[in-house]
VMD Tcl script that builds the backbone (N, CA, C; Angstrom):
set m [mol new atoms 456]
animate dup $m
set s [atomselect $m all]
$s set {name element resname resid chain x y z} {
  {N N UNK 1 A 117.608 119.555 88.074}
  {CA C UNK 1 A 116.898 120.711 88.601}
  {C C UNK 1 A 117.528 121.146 89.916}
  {N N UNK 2 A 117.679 122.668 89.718}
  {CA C UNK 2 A 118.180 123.083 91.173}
  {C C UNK 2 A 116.866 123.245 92.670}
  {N N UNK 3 A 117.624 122.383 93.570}
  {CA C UNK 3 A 116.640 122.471 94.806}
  {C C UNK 3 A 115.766 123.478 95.275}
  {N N UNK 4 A 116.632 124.601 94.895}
  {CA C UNK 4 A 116.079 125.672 95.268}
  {C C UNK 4 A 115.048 126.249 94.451}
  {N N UNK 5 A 114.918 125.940 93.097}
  {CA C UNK 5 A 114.309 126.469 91.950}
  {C C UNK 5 A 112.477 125.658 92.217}
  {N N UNK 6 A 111.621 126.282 92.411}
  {CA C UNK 6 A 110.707 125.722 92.939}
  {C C UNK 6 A 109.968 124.914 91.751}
  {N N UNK 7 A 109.348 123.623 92.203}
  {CA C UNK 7 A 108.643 122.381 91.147}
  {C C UNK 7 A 106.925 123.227 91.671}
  {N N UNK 8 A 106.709 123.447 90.153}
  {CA C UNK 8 A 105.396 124.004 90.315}
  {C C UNK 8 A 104.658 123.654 89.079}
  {N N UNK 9 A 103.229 123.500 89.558}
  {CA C UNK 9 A 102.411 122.993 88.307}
  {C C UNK 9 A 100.961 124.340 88.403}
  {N N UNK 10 A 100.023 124.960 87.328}
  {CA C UNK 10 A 99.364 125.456 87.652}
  {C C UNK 10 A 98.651 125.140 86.818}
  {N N UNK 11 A 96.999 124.971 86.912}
  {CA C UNK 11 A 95.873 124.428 86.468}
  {C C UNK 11 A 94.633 124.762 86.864}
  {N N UNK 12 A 93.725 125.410 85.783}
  {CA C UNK 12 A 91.933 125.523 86.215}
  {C C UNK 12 A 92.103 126.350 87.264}
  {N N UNK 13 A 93.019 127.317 87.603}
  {CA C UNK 13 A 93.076 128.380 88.139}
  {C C UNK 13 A 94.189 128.291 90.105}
  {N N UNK 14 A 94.195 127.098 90.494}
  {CA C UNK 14 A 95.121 126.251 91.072}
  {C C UNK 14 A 96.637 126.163 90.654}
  {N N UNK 15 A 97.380 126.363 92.050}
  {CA C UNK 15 A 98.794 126.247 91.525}
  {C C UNK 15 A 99.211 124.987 92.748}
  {N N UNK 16 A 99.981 123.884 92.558}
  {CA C UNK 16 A 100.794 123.489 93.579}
  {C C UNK 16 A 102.408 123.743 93.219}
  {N N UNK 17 A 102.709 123.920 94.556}
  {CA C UNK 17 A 104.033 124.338 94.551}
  {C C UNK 17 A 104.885 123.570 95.668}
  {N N UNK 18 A 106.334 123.287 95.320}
  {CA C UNK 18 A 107.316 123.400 96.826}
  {C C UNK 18 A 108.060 124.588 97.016}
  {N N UNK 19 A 107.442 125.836 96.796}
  {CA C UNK 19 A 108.042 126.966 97.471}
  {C C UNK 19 A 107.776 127.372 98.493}
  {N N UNK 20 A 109.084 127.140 99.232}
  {CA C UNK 20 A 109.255 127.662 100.824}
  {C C UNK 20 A 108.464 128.766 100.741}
  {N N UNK 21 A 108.694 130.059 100.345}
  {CA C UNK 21 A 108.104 130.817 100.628}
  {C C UNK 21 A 106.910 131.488 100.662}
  {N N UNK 22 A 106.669 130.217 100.163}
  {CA C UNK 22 A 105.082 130.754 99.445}
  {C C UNK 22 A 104.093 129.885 100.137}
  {N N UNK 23 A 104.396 128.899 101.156}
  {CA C UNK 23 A 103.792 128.099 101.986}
  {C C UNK 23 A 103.537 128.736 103.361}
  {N N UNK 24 A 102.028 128.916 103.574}
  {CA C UNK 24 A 101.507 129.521 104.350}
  {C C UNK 24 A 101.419 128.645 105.428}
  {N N UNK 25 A 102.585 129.063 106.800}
  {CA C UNK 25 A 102.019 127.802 107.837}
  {C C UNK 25 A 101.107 128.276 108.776}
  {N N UNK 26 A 100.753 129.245 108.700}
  {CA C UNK 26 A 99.543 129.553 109.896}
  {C C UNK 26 A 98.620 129.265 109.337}
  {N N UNK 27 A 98.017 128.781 107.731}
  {CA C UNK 27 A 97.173 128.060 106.679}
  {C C UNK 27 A 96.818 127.020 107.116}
  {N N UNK 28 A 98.641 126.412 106.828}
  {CA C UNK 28 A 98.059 125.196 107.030}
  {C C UNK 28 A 98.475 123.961 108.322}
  {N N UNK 29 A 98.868 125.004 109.285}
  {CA C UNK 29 A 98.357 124.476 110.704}
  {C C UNK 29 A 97.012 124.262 110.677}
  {N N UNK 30 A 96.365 125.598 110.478}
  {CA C UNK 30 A 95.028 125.641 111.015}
  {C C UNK 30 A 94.158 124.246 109.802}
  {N N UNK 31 A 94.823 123.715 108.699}
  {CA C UNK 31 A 94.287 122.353 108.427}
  {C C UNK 31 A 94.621 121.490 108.930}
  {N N UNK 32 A 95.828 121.186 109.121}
  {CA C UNK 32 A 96.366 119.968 109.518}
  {C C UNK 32 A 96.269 119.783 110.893}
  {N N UNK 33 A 95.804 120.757 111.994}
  {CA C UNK 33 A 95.541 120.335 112.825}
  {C C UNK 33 A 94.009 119.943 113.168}
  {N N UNK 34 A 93.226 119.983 112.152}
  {CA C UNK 34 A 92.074 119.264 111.992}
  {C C UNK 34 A 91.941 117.414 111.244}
  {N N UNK 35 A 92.976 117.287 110.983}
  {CA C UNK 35 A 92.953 115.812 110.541}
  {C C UNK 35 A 93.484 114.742 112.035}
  {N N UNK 36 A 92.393 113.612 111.593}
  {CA C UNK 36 A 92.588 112.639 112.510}
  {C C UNK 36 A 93.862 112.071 112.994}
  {N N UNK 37 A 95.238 112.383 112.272}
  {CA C UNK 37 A 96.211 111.979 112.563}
  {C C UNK 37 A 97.138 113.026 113.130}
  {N N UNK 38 A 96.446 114.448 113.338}
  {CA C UNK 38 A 97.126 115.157 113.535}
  {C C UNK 38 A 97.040 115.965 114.586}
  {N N UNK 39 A 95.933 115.462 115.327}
  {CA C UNK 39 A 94.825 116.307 116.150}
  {C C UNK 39 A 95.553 116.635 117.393}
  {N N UNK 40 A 95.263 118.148 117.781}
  {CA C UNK 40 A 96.181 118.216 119.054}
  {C C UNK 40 A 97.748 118.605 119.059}
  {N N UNK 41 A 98.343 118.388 117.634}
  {CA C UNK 41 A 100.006 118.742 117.618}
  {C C UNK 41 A 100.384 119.689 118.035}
  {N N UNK 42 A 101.348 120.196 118.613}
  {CA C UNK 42 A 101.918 121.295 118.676}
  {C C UNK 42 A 101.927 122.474 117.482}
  {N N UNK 43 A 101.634 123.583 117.224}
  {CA C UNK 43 A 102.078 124.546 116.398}
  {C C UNK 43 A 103.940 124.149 116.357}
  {N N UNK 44 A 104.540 124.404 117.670}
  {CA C UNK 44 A 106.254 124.004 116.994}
  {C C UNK 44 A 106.515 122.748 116.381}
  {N N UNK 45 A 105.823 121.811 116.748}
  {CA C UNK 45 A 106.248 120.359 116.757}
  {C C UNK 45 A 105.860 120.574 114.818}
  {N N UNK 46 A 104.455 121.141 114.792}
  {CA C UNK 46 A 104.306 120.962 113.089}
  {C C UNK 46 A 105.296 122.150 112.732}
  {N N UNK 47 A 105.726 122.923 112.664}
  {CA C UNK 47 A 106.702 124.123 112.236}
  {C C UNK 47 A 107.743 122.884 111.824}
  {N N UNK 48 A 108.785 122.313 112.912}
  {CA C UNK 48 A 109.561 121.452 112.710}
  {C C UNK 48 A 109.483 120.246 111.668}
  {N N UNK 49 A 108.398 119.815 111.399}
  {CA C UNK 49 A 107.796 118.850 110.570}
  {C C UNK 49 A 107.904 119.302 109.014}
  {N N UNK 50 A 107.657 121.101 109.006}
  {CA C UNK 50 A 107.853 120.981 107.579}
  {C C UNK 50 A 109.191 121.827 107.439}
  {N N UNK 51 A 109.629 122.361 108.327}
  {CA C UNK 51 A 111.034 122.725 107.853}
  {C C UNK 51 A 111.876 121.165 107.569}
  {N N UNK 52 A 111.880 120.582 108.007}
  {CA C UNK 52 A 112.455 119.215 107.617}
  {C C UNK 52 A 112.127 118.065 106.748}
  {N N UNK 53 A 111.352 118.697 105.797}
  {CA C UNK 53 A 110.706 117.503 105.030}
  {C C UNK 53 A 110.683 118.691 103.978}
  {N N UNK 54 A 110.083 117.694 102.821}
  {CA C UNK 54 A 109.611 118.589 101.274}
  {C C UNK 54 A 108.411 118.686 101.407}
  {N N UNK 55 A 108.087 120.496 101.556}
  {CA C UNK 55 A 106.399 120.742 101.909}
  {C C UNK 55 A 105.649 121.053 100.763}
  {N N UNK 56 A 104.660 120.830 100.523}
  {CA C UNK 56 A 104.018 121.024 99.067}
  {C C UNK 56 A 103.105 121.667 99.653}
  {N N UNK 57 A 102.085 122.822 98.633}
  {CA C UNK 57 A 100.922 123.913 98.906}
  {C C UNK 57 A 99.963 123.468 97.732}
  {N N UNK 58 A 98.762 123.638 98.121}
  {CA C UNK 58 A 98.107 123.913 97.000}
  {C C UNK 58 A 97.481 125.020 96.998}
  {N N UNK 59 A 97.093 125.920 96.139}
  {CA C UNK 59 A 96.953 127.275 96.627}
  {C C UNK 59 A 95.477 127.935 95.391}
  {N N UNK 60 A 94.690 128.454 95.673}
  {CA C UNK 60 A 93.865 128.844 95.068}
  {C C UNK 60 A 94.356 130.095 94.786}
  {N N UNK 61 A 94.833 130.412 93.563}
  {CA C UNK 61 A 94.851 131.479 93.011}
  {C C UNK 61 A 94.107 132.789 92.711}
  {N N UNK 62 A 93.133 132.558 92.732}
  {CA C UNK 62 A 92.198 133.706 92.875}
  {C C UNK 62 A 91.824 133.969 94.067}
  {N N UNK 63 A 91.675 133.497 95.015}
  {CA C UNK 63 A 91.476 133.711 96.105}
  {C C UNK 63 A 92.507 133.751 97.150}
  {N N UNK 64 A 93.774 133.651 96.633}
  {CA C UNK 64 A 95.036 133.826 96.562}
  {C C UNK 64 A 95.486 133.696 98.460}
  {N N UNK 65 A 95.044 132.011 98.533}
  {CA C UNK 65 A 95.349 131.484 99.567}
  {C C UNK 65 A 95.508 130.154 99.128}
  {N N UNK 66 A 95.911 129.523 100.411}
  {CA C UNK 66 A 96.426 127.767 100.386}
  {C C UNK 66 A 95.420 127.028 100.755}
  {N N UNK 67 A 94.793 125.964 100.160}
  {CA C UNK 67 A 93.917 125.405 100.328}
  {C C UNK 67 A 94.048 123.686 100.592}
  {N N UNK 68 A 95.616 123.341 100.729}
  {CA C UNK 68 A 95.715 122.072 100.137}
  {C C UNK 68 A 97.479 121.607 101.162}
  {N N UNK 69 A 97.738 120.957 101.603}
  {CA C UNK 69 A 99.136 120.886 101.797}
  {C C UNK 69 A 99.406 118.846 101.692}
  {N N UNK 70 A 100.707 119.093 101.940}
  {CA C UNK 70 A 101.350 117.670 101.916}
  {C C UNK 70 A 102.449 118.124 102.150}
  {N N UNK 71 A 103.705 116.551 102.609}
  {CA C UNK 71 A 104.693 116.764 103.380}
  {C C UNK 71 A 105.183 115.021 102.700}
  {N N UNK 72 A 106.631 115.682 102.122}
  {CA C UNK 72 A 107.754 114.397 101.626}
  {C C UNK 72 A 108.648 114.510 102.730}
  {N N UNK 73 A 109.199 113.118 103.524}
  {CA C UNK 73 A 110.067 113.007 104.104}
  {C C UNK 73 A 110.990 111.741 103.371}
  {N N UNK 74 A 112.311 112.159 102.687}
  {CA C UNK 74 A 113.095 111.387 101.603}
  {C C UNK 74 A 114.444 111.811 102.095}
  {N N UNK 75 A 115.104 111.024 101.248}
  {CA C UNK 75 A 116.778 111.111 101.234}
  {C C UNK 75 A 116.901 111.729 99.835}
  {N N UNK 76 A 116.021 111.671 99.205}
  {CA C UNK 76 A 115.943 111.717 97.433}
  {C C UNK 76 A 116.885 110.991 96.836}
  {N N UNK 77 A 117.158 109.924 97.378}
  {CA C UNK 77 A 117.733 109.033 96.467}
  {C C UNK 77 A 117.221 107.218 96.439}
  {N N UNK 78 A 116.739 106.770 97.538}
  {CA C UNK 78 A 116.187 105.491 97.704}
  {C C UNK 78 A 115.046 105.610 98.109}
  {N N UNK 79 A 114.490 106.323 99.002}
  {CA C UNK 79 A 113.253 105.832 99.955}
  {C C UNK 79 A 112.409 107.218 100.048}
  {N N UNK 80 A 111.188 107.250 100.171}
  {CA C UNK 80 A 110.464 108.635 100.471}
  {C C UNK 80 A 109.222 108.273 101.147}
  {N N UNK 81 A 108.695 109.076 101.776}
  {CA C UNK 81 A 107.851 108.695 103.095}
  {C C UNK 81 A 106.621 109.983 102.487}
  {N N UNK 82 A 105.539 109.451 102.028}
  {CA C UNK 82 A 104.859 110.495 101.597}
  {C C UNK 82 A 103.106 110.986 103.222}
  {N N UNK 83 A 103.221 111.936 103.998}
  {CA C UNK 83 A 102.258 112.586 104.521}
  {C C UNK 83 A 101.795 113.245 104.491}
  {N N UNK 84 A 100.448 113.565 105.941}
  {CA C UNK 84 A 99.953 114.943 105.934}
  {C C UNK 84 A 99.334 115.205 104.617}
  {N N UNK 85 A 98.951 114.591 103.646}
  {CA C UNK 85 A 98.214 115.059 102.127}
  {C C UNK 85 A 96.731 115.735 102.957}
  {N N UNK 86 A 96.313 116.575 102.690}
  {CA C UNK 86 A 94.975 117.418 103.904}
  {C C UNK 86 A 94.672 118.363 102.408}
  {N N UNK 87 A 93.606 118.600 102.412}
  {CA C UNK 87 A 92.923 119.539 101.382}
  {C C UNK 87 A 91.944 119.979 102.026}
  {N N UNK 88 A 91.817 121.250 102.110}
  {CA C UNK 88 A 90.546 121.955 102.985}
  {C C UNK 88 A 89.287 121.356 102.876}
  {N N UNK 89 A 88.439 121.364 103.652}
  {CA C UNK 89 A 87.148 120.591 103.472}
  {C C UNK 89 A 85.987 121.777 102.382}
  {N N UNK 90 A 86.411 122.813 102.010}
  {CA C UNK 90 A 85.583 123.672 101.413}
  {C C UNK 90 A 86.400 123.612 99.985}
  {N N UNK 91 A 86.998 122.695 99.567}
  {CA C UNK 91 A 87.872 122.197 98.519}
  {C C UNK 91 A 87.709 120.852 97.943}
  {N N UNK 92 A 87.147 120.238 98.752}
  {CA C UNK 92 A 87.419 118.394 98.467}
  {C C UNK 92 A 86.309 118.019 97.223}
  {N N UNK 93 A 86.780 116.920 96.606}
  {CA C UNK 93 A 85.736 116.906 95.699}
  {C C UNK 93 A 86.400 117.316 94.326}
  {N N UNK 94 A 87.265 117.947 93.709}
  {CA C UNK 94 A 87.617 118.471 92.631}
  {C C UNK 94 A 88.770 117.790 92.146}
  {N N UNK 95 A 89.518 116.963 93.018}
  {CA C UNK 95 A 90.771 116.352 92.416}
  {C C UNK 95 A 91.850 116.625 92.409}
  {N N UNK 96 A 91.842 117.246 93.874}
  {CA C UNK 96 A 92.605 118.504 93.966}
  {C C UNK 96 A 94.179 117.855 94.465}
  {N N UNK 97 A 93.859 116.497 95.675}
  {CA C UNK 97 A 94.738 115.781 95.913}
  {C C UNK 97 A 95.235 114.854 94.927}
  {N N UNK 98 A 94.808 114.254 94.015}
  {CA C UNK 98 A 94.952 113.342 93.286}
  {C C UNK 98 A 96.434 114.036 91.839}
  {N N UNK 99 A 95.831 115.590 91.664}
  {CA C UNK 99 A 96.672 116.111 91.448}
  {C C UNK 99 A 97.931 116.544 92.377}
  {N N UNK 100 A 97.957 116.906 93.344}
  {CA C UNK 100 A 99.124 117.005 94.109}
  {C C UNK 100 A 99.945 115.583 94.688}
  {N N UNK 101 A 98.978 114.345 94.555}
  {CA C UNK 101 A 100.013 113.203 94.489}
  {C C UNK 101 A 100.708 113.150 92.962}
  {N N UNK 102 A 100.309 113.230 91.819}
  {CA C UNK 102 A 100.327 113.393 90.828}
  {C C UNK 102 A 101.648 113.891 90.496}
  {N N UNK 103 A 101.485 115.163 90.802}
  {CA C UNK 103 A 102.733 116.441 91.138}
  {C C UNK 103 A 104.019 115.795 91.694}
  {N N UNK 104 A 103.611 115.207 93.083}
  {CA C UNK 104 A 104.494 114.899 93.821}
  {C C UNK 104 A 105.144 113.545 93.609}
  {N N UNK 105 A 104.710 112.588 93.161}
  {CA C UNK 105 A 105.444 111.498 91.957}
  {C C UNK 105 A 106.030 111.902 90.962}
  {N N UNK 106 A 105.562 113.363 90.135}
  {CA C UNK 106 A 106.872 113.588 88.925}
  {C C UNK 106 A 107.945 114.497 89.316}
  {N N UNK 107 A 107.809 114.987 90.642}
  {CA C UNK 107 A 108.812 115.643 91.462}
  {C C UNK 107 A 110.495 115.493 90.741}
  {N N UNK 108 A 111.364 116.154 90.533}
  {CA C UNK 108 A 112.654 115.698 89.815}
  {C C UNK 108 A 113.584 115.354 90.783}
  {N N UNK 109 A 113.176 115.652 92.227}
  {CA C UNK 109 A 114.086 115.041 93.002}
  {C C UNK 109 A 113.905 113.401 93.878}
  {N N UNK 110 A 112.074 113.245 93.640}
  {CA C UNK 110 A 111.870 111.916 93.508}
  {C C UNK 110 A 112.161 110.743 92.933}
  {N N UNK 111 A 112.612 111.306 92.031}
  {CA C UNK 111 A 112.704 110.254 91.058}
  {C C UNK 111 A 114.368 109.018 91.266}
  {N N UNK 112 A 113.946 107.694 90.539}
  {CA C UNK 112 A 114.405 106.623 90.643}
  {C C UNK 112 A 114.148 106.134 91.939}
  {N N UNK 113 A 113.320 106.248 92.768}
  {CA C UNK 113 A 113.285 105.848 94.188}
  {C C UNK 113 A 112.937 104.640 94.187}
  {N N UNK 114 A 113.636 103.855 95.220}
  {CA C UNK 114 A 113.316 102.348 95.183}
  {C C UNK 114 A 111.669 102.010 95.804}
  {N N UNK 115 A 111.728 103.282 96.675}
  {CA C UNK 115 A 109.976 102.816 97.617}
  {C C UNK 115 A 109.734 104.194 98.397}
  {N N UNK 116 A 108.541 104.440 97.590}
  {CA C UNK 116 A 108.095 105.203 98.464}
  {C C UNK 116 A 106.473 104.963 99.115}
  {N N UNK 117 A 106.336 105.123 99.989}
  {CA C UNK 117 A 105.573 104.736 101.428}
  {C C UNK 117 A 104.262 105.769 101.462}
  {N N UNK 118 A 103.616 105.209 102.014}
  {CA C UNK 118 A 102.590 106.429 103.180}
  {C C UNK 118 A 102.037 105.219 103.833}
  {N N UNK 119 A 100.695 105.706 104.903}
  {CA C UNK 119 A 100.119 105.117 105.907}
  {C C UNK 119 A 98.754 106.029 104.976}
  {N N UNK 120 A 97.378 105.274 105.311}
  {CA C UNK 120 A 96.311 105.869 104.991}
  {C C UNK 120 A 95.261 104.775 106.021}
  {N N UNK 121 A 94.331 105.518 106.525}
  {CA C UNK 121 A 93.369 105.126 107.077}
  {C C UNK 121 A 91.849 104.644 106.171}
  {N N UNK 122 A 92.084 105.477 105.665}
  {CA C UNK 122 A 90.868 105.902 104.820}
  {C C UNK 122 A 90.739 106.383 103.421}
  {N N UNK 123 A 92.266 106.615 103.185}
  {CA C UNK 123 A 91.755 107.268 101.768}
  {C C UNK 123 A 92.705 106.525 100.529}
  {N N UNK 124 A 92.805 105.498 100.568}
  {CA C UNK 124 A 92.911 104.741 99.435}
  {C C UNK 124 A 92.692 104.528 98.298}
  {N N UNK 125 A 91.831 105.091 97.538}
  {CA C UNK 125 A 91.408 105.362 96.483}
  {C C UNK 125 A 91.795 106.731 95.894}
  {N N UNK 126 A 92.703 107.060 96.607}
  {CA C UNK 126 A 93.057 108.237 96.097}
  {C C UNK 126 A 94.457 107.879 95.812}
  {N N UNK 127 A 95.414 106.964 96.127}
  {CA C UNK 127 A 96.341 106.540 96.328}
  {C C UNK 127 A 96.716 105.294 94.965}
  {N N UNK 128 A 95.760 104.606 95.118}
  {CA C UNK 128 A 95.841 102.584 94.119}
  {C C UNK 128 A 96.007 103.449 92.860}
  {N N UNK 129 A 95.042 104.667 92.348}
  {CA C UNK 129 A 95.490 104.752 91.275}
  {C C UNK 129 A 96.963 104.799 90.341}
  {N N UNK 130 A 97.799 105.679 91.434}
  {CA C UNK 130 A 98.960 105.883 91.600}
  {C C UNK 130 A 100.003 104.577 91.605}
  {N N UNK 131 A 99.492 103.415 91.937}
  {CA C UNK 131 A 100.561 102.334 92.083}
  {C C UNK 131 A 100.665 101.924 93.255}
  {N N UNK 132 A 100.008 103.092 94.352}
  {CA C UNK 132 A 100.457 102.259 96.087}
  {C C UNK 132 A 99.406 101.266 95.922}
  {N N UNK 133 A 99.589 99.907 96.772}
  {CA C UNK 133 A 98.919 98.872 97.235}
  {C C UNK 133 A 99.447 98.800 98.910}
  {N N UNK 134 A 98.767 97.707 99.411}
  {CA C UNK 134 A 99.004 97.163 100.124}
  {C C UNK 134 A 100.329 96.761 100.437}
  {N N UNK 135 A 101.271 96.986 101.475}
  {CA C UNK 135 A 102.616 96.313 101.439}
  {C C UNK 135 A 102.798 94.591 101.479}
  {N N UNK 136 A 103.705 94.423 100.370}
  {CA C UNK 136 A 103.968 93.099 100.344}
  {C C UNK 136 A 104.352 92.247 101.555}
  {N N UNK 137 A 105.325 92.544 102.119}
  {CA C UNK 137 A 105.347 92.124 103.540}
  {C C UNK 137 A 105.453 92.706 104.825}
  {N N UNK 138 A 104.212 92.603 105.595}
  {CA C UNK 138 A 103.857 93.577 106.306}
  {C C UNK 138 A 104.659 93.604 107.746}
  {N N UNK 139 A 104.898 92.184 107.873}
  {CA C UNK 139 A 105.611 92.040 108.911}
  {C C UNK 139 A 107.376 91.859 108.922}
  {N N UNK 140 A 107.433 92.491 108.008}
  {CA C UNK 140 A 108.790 93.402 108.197}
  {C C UNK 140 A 108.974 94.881 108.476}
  {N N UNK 141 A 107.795 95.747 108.234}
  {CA C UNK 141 A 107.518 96.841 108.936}
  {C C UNK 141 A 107.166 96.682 110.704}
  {N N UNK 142 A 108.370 97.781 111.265}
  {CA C UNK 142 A 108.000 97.792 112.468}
  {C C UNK 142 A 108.092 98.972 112.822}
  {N N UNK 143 A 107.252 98.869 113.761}
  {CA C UNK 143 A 106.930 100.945 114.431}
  {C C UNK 143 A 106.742 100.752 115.900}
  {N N UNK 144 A 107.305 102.099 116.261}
  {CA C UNK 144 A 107.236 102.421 117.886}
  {C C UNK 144 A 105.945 103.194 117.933}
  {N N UNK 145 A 104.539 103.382 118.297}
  {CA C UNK 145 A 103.593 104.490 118.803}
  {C C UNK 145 A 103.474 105.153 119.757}
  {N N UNK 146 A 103.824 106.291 119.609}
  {CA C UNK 146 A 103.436 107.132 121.130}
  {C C UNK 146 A 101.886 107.517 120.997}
  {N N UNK 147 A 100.451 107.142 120.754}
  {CA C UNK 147 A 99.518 107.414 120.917}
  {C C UNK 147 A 99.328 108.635 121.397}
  {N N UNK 148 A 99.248 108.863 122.728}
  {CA C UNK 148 A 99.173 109.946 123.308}
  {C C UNK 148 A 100.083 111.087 123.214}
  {N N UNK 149 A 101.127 111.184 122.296}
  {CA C UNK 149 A 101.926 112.287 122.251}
  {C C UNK 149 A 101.425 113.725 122.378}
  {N N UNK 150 A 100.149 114.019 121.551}
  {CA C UNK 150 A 99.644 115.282 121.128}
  {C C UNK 150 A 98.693 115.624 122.450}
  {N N UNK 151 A 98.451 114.759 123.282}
  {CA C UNK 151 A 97.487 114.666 124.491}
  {C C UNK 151 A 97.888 116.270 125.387}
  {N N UNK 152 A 97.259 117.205 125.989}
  {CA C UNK 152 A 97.536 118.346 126.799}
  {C C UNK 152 A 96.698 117.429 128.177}
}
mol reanalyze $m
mol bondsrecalc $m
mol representation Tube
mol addrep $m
């Protein structure tokens, strides 16, 4: 599949997509800067975040806005770093993420990956179905935190 040629699924009146152009970021700032991990970011700092990663939309078609986003950070060939999964709170409840992880595991540029990752606080059950668990060894993961980065 060509990169450019957008991976899109549409369903029950719902489309997700990775088309650049069709990803609304003044949308979905205004979500993602409501999630606990995100609180406070910069508008540039998130601009930068999805020009550099694989951004996914979910988009209500009839109402013919974005209701849903996520963010792949990969090489597309070994490793992929899956974030940012956020679904509007006037959305949740329908399966809406479960399909866009869904989506984003049969991705054609995902594929054969040795490991792909996320961090979740809380929403795990949206995830085990899929195959993520718990990492096997945890203390070979290591991370730097800037806590306060997003702080004004």
């Amino acid at each position: 599949m060509n990169p450019s040629t957008p991976h899109e699924l549409r369903r029950d009146g719902f489309a997700w997509s990775d088309d650049a152009a069709r990803f609304d970021l003044d949308q979905a700032y205004a979500m993602i800067s409501r999630a606990y991990w995100c609180r406070g970011i910069p508008r540039e700092t998130f601009e930068r975040s999805v020009a550099n990663s694989m951004a996914l939309g979910v988009y209500d078609e009839a109402a013919g806005t974005q209701v849903g986003l996520a963010r792949v950070i990969s090489d597309c060939a070994t490793y992929a770093y899956l974030c940012d999964v956020f679904i509007h709170e006037d959305y949740r409840g329908r399966g809406l993420s479960r399909t866009l992880v869904a989506h984003i595991l049969a991705h054609s540029r995902l594929q054969g990956l040795r490991r792909f990752a996320l961090i979740t606080r809380d929403a795990h059950g949206v995830y085990e179905p899929f195959g993520f668990a718990n990492m096997q060894a945890p203390t070979r993961y290591m991370e730097v935190v800037w806590k306060d980065r997003y702080k004004e």
